[in-house]
N, C-alpha and C positions, 0 to 999 in steps of 0.2 A: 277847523271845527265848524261846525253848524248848531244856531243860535235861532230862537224863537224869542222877541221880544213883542210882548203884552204893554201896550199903553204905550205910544210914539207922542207922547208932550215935548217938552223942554229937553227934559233928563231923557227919556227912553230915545228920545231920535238920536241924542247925542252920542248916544251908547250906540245906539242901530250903525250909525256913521263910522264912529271909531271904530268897532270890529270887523266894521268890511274895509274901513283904510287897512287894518291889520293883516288882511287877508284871509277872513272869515266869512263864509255863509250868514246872511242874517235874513230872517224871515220876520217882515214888522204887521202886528196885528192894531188895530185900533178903529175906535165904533164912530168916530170922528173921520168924516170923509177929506177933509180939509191939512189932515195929519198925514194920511196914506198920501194923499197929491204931493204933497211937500217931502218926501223921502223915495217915492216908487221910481225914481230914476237912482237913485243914491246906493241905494241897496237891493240884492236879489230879487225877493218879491216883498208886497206891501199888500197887504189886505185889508179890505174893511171890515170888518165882524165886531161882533158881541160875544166876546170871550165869556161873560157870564153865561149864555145861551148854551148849553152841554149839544145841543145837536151842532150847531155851529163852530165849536169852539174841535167838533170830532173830526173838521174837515181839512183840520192843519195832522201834517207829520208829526205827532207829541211823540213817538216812539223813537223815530230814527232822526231825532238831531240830538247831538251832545248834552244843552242846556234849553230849559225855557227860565226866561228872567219877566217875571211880574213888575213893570217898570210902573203902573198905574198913578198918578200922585194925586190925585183928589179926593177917589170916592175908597173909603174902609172900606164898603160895606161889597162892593164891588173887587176890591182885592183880595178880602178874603174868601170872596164864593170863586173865583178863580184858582185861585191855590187851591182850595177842598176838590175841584174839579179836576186840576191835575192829578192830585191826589188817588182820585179815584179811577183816572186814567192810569195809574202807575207809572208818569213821567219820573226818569229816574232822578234825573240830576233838576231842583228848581232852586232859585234866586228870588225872592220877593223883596220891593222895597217898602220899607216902615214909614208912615210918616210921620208915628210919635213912639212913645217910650208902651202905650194902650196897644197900639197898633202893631208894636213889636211883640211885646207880651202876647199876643193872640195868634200870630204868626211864630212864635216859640212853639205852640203847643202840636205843628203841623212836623216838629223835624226835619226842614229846609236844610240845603248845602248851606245856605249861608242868606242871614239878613242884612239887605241895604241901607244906610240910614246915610245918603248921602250928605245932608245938608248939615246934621252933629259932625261929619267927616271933614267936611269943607269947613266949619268952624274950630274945629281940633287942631286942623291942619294950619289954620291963617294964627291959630294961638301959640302952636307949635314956631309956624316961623316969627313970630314977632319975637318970642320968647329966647330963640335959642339960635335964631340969625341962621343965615349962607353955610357958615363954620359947620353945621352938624345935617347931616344927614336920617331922619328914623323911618326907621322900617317895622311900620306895627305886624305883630306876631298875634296876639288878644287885645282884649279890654286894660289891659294892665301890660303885658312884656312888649318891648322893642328891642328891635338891632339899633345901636346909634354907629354912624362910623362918625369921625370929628378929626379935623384939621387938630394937630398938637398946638395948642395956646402958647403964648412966648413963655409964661411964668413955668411951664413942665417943659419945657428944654433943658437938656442937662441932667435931668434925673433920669434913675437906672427905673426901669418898667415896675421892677419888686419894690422900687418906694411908694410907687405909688396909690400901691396897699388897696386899690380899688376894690376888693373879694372881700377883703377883712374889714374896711371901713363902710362901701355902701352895697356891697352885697352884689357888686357887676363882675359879670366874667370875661377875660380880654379874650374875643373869637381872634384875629388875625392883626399881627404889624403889615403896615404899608410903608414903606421904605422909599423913603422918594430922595432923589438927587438929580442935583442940575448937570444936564449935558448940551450937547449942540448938534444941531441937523446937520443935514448935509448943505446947508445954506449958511450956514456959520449963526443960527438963531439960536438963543440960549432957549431951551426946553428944560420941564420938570417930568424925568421919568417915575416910575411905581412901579412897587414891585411887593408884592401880596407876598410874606411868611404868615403861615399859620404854627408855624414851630420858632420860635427865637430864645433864646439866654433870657433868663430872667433879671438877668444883672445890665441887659442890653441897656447902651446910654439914649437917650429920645433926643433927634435930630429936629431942625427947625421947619423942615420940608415934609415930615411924616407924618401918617393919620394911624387912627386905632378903631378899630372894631369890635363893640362890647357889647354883652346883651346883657338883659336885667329888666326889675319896675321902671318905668318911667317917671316914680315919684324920686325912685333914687338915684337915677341917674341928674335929674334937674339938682336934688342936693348935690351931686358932685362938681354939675356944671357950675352951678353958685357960690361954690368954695374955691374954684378958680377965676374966677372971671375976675 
């Protein structure tokens, strides 16, 4: 895919970098000459410009790349004449990052693919793991739903899947059992194999080695996590 990223700071280069390790076109903008130097061997091309400047900002490809992402992190006032600019170029697909809840709200009113708010993410994220440790896995869906998958805790070994009443008690629906059981390589090393049913017995009994995959609120999955732990 081919990627326009708007503002090469911290976050935007690091994003420019990532998507061409990925194997993606990135095309890095920024008014800051010092920003271009520091990625223009990294990534496809790097420009200097003033994205806010509409004549300048006409001299990138906005039609034929996939994504532009507004990475900008300092100035509002400057993200949002950029996004109105795309806007008015009919770039199809944009990304703008917020850098408050004002910022967001104002960038709501534009109908983006989607708002960045890295740094609420990165803090959700460092709350998420303190909270709920190695064991669990989430996969945000909104503001509110996740995929959890989760290691089986020792206290729900032993119980049949249908005790565990998760649908009726906190409102989580089980997507898939993982079936894991010990075998050995061809080196005689003991290995944990997996093996993904999305169909199983509801009377199925929960082994020590398997995980489960449930989706639901996030507030009601943490009550579930907290009644077993």
């Amino acid at each position: 895919m081919k990627y326009i990223v708007i503002g090469l700071g911290n976050y935007g280069g690091m994003l420019a970098e990532e998507l061409t390790v990925l194997g993606h076109e990135v095309i890095g903008v920024d008014v800051k000459e010092h920003h271009v130097d520091r990625l223009k061997d990294k990534i496809a091309t790097a420009f200097v410009l003033d994205a806010t400047d509409e004549m300048a900002l006409s001299v990138l490809p906005l039609k034929s790349v996939d994504v532009v992402i507004v990475a900008i992190g300092e100035d509002l006032g400057a993200s949002v004449r950029v996004v109105s600019l795309l806007k008015k170029n009919k770039v199809k697909h944009i990304y703008a990052r917020a850098l408050d809840d004002v910022h967001k709200t104002v960038l709501e009113a534009f109908s983006l693919d989607r708002i960045l708010t890295p740094e609420q993410d990165a803090a959700r994220m460092l709350v998420q793991l303190l909270e709920l440790n190695a064991a669990v896995e989430p996969f945000q869906i909104d503001e509110e739903h996740y995929v959890f998958k989760f290691n089986v805790p020792e206290k729900l070994v032993g119980y049949g899947i249908n005790e565990l009443q998760l649908e009726k008690e906190f409102d989580l629906k089980i997507i898939s059992l993982i079936r894991g059981k010990k075998a050995q390589n061809c080196l005689g090393i003991s290995i944990l194999e997996r093996e993904v049913a999305n169909e199983f017995p509801e009377d199925y009994v929960i082994q020590a080695e398997d995980a489960l995959v449930c989706y639901g609120l996030y507030a009601n999955f943490m009550k579930f996590w907290k009644s077993i732990r």
